[in-house]
C-alpha positions as a Markdown table, in Angstrom:
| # | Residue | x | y | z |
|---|---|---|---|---|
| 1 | Unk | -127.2 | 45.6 | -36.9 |
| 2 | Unk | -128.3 | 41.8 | -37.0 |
| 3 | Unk | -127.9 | 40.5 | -33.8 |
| 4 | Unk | -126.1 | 36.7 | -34.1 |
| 5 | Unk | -127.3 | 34.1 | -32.0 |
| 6 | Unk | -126.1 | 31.3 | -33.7 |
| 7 | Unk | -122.9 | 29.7 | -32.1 |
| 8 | Unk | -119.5 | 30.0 | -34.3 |
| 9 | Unk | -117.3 | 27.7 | -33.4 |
| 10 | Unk | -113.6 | 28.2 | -33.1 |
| 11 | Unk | -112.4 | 25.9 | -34.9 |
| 12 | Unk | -114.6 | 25.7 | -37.9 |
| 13 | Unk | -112.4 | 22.9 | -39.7 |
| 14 | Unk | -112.5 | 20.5 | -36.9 |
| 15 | Unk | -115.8 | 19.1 | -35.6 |
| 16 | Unk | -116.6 | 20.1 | -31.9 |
| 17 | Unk | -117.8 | 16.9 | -30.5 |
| 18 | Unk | -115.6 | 14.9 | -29.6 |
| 19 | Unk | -116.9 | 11.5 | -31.1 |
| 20 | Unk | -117.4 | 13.4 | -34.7 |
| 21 | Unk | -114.4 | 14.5 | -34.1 |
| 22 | Unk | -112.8 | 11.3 | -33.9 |
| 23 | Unk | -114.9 | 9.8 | -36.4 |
| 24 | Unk | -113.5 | 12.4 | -38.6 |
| 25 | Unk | -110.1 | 11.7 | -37.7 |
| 26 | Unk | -110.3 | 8.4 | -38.9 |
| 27 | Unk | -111.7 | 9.1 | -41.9 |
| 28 | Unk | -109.0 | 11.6 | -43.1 |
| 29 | Unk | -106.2 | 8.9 | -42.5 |
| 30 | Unk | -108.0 | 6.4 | -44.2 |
| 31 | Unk | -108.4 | 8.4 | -47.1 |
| 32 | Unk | -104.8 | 10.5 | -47.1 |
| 33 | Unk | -103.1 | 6.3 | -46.9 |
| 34 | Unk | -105.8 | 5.1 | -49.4 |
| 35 | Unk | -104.5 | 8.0 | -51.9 |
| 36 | Unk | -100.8 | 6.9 | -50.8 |
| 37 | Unk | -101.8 | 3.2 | -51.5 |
| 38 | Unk | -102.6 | 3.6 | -54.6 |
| 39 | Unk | -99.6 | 6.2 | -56.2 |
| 40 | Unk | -97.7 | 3.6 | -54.7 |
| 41 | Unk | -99.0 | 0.7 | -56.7 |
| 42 | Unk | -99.5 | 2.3 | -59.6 |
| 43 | Unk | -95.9 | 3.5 | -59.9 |
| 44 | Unk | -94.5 | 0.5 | -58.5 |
| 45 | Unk | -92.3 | 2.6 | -56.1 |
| 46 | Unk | -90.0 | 0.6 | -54.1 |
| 47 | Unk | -89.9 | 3.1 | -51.1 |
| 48 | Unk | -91.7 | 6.3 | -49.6 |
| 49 | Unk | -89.0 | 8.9 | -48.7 |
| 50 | Unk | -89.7 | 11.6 | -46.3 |
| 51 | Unk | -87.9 | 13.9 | -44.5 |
| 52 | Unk | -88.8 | 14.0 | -40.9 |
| 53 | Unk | -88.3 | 17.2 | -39.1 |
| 54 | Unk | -89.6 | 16.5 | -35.4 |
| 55 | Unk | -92.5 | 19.2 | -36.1 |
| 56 | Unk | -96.6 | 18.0 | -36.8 |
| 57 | Unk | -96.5 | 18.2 | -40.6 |
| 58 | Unk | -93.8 | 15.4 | -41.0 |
| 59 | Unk | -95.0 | 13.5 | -38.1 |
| 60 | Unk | -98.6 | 13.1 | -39.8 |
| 61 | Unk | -97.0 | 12.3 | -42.7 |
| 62 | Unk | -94.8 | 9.0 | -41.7 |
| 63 | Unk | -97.8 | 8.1 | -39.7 |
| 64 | Unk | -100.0 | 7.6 | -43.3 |
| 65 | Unk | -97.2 | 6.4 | -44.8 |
| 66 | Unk | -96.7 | 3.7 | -42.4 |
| 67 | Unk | -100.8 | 2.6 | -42.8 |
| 68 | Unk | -100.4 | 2.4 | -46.8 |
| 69 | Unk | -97.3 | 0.0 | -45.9 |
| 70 | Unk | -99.4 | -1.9 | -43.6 |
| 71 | Unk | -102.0 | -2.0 | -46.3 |
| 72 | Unk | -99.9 | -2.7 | -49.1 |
| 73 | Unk | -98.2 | -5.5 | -46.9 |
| 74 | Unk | -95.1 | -3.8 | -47.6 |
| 75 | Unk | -91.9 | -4.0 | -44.9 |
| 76 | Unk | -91.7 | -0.8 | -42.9 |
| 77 | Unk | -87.9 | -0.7 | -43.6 |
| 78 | Unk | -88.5 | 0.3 | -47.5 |
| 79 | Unk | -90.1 | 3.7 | -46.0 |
| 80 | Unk | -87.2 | 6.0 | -45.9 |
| 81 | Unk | -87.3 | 8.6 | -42.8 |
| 82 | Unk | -84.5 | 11.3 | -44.0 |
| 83 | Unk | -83.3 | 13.5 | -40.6 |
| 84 | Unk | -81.3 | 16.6 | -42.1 |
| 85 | Unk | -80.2 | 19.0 | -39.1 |
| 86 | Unk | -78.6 | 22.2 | -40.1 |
| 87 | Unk | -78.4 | 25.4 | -38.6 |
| 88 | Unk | -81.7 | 25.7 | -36.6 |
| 89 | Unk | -81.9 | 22.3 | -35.6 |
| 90 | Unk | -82.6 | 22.3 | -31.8 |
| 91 | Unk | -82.3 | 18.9 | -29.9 |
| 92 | Unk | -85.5 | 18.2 | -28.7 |
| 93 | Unk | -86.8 | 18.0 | -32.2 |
| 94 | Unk | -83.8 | 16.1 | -33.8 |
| 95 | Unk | -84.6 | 13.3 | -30.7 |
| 96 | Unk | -88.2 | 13.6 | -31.3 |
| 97 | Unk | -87.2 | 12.8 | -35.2 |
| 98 | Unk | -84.7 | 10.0 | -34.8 |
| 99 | Unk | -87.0 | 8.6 | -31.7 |
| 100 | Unk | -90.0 | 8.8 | -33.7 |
| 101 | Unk | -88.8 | 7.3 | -37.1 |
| 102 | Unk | -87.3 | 4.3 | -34.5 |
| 103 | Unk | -90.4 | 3.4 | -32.9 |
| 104 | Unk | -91.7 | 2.8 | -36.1 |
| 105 | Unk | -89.6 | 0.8 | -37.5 |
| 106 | Unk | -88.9 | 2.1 | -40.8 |
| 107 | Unk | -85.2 | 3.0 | -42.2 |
| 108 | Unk | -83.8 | 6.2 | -40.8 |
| 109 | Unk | -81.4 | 7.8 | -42.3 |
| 110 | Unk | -79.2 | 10.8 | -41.5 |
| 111 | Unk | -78.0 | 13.7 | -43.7 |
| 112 | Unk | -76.2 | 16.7 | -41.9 |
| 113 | Unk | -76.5 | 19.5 | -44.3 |
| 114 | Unk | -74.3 | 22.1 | -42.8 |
| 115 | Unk | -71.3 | 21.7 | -44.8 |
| 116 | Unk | -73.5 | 21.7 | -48.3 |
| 117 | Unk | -75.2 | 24.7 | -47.4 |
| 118 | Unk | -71.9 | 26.3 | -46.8 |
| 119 | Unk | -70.7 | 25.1 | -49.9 |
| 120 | Unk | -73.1 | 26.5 | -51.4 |
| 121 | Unk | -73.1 | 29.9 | -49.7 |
| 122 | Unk | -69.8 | 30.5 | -51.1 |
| 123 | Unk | -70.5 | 29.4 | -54.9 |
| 124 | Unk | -73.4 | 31.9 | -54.6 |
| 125 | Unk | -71.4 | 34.8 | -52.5 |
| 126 | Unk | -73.9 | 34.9 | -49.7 |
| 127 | Unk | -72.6 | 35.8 | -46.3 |
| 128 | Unk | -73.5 | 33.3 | -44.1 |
| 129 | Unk | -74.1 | 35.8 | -41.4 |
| 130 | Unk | -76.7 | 37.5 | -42.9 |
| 131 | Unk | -79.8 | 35.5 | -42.4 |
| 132 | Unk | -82.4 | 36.6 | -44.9 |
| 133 | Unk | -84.3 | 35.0 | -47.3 |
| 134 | Unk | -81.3 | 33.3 | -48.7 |
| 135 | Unk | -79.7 | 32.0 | -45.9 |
| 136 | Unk | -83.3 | 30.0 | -44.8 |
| 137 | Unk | -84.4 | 29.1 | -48.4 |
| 138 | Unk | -81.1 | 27.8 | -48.9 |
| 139 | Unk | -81.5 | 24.9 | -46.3 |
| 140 | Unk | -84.8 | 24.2 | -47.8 |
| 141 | Unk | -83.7 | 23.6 | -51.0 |
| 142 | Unk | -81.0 | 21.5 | -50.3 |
| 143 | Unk | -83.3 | 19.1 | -48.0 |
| 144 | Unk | -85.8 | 18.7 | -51.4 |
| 145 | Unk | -82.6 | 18.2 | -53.3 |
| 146 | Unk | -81.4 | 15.6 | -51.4 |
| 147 | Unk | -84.3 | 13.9 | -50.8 |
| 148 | Unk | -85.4 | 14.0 | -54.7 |
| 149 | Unk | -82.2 | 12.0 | -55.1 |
| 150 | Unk | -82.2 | 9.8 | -52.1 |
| 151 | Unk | -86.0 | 8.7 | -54.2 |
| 152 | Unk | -84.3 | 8.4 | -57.2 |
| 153 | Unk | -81.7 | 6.0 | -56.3 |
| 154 | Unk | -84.3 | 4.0 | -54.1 |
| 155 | Unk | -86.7 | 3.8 | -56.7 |
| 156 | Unk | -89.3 | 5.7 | -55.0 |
| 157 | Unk | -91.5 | 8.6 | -54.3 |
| 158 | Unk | -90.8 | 11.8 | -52.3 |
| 159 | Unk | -94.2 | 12.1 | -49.6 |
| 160 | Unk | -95.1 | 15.7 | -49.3 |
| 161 | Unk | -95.6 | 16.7 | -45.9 |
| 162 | Unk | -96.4 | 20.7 | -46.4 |
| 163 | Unk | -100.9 | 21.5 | -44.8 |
| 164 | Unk | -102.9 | 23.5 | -46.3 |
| 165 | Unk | -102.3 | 26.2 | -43.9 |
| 166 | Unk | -99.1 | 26.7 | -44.7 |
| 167 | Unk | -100.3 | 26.9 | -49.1 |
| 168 | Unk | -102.5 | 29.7 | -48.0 |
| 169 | Unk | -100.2 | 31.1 | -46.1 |
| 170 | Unk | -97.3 | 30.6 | -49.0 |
| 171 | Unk | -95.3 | 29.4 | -45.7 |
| 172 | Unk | -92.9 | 27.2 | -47.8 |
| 173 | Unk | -90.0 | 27.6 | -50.3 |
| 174 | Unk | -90.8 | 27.6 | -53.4 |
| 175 | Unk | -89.2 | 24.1 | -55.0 |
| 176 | Unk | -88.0 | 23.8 | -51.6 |
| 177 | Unk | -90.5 | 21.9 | -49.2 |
| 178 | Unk | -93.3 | 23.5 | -51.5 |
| 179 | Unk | -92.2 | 20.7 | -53.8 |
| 180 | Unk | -92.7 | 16.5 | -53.5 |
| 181 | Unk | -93.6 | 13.5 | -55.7 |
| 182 | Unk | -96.8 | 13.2 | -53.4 |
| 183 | Unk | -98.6 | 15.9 | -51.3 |
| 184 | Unk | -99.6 | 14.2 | -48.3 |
| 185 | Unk | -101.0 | 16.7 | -46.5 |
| 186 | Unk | -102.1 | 18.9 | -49.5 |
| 187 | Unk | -106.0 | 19.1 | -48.4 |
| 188 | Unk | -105.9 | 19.1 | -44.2 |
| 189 | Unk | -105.3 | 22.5 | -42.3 |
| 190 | Unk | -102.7 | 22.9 | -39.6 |
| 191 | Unk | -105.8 | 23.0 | -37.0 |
| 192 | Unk | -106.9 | 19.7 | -38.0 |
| 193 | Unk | -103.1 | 18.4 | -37.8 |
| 194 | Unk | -103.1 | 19.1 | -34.5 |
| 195 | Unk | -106.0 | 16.7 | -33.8 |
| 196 | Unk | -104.9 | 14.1 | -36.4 |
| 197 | Unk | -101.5 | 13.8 | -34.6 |
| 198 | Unk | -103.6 | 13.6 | -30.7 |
| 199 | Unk | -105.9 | 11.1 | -32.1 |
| 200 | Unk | -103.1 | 9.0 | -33.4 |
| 201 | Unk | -101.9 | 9.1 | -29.6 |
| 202 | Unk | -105.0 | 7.7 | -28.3 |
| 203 | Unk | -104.5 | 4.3 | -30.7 |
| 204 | Unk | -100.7 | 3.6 | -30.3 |
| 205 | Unk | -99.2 | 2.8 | -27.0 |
| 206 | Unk | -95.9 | 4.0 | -25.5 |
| 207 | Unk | -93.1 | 5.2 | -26.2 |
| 208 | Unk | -94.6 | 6.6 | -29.5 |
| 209 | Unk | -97.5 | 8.1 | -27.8 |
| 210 | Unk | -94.8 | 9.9 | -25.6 |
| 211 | Unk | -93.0 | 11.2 | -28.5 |
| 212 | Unk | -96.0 | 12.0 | -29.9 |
| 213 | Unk | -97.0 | 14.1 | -26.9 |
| 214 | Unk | -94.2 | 15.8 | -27.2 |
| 215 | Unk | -94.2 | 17.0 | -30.6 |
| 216 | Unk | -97.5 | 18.4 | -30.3 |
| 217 | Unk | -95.9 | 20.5 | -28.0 |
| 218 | Unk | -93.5 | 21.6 | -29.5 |
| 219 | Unk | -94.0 | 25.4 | -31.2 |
| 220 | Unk | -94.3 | 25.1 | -34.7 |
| 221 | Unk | -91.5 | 26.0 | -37.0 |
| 222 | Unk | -89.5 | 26.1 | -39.5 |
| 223 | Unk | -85.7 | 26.1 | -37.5 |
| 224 | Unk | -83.9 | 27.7 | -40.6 |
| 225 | Unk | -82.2 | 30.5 | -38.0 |
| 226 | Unk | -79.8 | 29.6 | -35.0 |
| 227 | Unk | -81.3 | 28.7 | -31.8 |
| 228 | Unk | -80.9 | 30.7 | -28.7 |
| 229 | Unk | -79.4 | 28.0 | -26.7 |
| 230 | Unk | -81.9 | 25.0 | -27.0 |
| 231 | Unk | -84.7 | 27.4 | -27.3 |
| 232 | Unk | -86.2 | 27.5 | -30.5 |
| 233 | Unk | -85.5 | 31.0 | -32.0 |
| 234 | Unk | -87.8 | 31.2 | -35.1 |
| 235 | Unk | -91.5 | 30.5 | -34.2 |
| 236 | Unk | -94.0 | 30.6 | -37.7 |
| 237 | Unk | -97.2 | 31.9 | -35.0 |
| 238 | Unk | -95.0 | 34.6 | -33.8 |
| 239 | Unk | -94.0 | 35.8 | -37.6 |
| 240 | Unk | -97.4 | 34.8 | -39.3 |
| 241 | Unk | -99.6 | 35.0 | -37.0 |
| 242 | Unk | -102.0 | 32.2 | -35.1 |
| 243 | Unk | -103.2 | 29.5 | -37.5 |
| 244 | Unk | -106.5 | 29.2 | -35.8 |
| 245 | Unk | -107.2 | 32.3 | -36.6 |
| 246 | Unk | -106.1 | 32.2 | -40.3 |
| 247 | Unk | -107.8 | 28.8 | -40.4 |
| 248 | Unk | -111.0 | 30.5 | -39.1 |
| 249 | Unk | -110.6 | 33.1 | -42.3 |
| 250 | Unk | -109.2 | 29.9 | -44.6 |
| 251 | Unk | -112.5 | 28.3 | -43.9 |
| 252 | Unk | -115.0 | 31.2 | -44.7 |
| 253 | Unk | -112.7 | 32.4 | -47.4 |
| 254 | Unk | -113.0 | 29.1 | -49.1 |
| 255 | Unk | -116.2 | 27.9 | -48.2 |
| 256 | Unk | -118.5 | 30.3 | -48.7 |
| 257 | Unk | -116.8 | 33.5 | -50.2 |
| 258 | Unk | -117.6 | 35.8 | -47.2 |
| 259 | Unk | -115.9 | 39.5 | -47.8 |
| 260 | Unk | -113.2 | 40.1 | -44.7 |
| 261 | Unk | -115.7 | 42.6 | -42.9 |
| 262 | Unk | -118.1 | 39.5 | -42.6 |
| 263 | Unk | -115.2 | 36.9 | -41.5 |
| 264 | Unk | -114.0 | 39.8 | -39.1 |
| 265 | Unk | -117.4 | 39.7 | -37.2 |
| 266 | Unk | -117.8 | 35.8 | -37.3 |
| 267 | Unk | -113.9 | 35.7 | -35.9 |
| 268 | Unk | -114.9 | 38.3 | -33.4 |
| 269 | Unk | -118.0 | 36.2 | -32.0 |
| 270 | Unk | -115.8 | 33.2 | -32.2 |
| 271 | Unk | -112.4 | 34.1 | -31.0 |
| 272 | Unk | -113.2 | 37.2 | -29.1 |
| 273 | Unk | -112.6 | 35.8 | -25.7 |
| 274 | Unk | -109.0 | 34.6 | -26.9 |
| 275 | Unk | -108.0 | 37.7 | -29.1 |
| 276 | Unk | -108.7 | 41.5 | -29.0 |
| 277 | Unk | -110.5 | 43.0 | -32.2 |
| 278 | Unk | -106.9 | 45.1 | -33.1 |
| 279 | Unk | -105.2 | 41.4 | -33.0 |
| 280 | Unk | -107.4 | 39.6 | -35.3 |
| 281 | Unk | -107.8 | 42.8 | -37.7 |
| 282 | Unk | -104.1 | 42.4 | -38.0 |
| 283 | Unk | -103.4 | 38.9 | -38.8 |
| 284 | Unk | -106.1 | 39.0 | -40.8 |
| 285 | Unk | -104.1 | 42.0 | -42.7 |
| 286 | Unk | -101.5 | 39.7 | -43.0 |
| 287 | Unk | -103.5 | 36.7 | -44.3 |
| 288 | Unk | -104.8 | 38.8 | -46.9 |
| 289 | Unk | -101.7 | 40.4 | -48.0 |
| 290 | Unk | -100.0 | 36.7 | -48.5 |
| 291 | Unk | -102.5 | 34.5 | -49.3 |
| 292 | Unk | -103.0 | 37.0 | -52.7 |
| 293 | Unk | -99.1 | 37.5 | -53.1 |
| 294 | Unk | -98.7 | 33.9 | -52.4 |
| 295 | Unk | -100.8 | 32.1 | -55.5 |
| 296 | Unk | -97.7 | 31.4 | -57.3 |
| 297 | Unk | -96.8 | 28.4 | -55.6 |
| 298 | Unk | -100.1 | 27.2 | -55.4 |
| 299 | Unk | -100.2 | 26.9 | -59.3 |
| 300 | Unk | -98.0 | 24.4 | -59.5 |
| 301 | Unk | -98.8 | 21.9 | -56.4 |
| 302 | Unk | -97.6 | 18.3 | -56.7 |
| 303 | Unk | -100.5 | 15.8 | -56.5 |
| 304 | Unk | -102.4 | 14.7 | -53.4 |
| 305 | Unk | -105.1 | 13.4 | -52.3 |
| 306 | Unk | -108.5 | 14.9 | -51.8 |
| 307 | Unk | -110.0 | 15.1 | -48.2 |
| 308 | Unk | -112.2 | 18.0 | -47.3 |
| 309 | Unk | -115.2 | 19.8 | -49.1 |
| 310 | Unk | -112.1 | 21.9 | -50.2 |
| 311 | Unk | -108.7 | 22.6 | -51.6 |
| 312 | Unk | -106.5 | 24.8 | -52.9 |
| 313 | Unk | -104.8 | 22.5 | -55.7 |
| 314 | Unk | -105.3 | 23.4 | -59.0 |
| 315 | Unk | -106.8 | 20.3 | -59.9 |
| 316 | Unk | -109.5 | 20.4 | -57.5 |
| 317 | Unk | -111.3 | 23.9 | -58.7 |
| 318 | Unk | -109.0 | 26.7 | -57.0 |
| 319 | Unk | -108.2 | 28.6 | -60.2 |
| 320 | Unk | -106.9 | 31.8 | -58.9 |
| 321 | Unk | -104.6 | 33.5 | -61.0 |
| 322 | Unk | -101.2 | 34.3 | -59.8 |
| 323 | Unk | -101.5 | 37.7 | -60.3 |
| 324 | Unk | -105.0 | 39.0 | -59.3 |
| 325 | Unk | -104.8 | 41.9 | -57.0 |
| 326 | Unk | -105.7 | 42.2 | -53.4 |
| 327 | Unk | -107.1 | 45.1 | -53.3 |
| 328 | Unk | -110.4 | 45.1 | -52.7 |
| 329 | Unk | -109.8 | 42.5 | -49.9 |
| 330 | Unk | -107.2 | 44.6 | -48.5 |
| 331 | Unk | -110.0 | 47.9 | -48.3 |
| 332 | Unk | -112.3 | 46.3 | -47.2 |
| 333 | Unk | -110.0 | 45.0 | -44.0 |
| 334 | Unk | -108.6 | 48.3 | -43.4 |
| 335 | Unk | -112.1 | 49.6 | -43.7 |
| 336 | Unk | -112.9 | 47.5 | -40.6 |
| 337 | Unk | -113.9 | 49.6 | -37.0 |
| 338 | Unk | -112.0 | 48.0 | -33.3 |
| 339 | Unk | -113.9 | 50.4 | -31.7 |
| 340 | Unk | -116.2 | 48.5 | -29.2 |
């Protein structure tokens, strides 16, 4: 029966105002390329390959690649930008890729990975019709693979470019994109993406900032099923839900331990204007549910660097076990009341 008078702000990850927010910003790149700097150095790598997709993660992730270059006083063209279009692969974001990775000078390289996956379709006796589990995690694998040996033969490193988010979320396949020789964007949510991406627009000048513009706009995901038309068919907040909202529960989950009944009043205060009570109780269902089911892969994260006050690596005091129940969480949601 407390009455709250506090505000809750939406978007607990990211600061409100807009000059913390920037100062923020900054901050996080400067530490993600400091972390790159110095794998870099200390292996000796030659190059930086990563595979750009045309979506925020992999955008972020050649931009902080590009400042440890810069840093290092390495030539842009040693950082490998790897474009792998298959099945899902709509236009707009294969032109955002191959634009992007231009502007920036670095070495692009492309790897159409159609006929490989159908190769390997038939060696496994999959129907490439049937688009399940196999069919999508198929085409992940085979982009890790190939850029795993495009590193190898370069002498380099693999750059991560997987958020947090998506680890809590278990929104990647496992030793597919799950997997990297560096984990870029280990520690910063998909909300804070977003903002790292804008803030990057506001210190380039065009045509990247154009690009740029555009790729925030682009819905997030994953384009492992066929488009309808040029219109991107598979959409991760349409199957998954909204990340705000699971990086609303992401935040109080992590930081302070709240129970879901708690997190569901906080989101309601917060988000209530946006989303109906039903809407949140379910995504927050469906947090639950994979963030439990999903530890697995979190277990066994490449490195990275640390940014925020927290983290879901292993290394940096998220010792979940694998195969703890959810349970109690999962009570404790359904024992949540929509009625106003």
């Amino acid at each position: 029966d407390t009455k709250i008078t506090r505000y809750v702000d939406k978007q607990p990850f990211v600061p409100s105002d807009d000059k913390k927010r920037e100062k923020r910003s900054e901050e996080i790149l400067s530490i993600q390329s400091l972390g790159l700097k110095k794998r870099l150095d200390h292996t000796h790598a030659k190059t930086a390959v990563v595979g750009v997709s045309g979506g925020l993660d992999s955008t972020l992730a050649l931009l902080v690649t590009v400042r440890a270059f810069d840093s290092l006083n390495l030539d842009r063209k040693n950082i490998i930008a790897v474009t792998m279009p298959c099945f899902g692969t709509t236009d707009r974001t294969y032109n955002n890729a191959v634009n992007f990775a231009n502007s920036l000078g670095v070495t692009l390289k492309e790897v159409n990975i159609k006929a490989a996956v159908n190769q390997h379709f038939a060696d496994i006796e999959h129907d490439p019709n049937v688009y399940d589990v196999t069919y999508e995690n198929s085409q992940a694998r085979e982009r890790t693979q190939i850029l795993m040996d495009v590193a190898n033969k370069s002498g380099g490193l693999v750059i991560g470019t997987g958020d947090m988010s998506e680890l809590a979320l278990g929104w990647a396949t496992y030793n597919g994109d799950h997997m990297s020789m560096y984990s870029i964007n280990c520690d910063i949510p998909k909300t804070m993406v977003r903002y790292l991406v804008a803030h990057c627009i506001n210190i380039n000048v065009t045509p990247l900032s154009d690009i740029l513009m555009d790729i925030l706009q682009t819905p997030v995901s994953p384009e492992l099923l066929p488009p309808v038309g040029e219109t991107i068919s598979q959409q991760t907040e349409e199957i998954v839900g909204p990340y705000e909202l699971h990086d609303f529960v992401l935040f109080y989950t992590l930081r302070y331990g709240f129970m879901p009944h708690k997190i569901f009043r906080l989101a309601c205060l917060a988000l209530g204007d946006k989303y109906k009570k039903e809407t949140i109780k379910h995504w927050m269902t469906v947090f639950y549910r994979r963030f439990f089911a999903q530890q697995f892969k979190r277990s066994c994260l490449p490195d990275g660097p640390a940014v925020g006050s927290v983290s879901l690596s292993p290394r940096g005091g998220w010792l979940m076990p694998s195969d703890v129940k959810s349970s109690i969480w999962l009570e404790d949601v359904e024992a949540i009341s929509v009625e106003s």
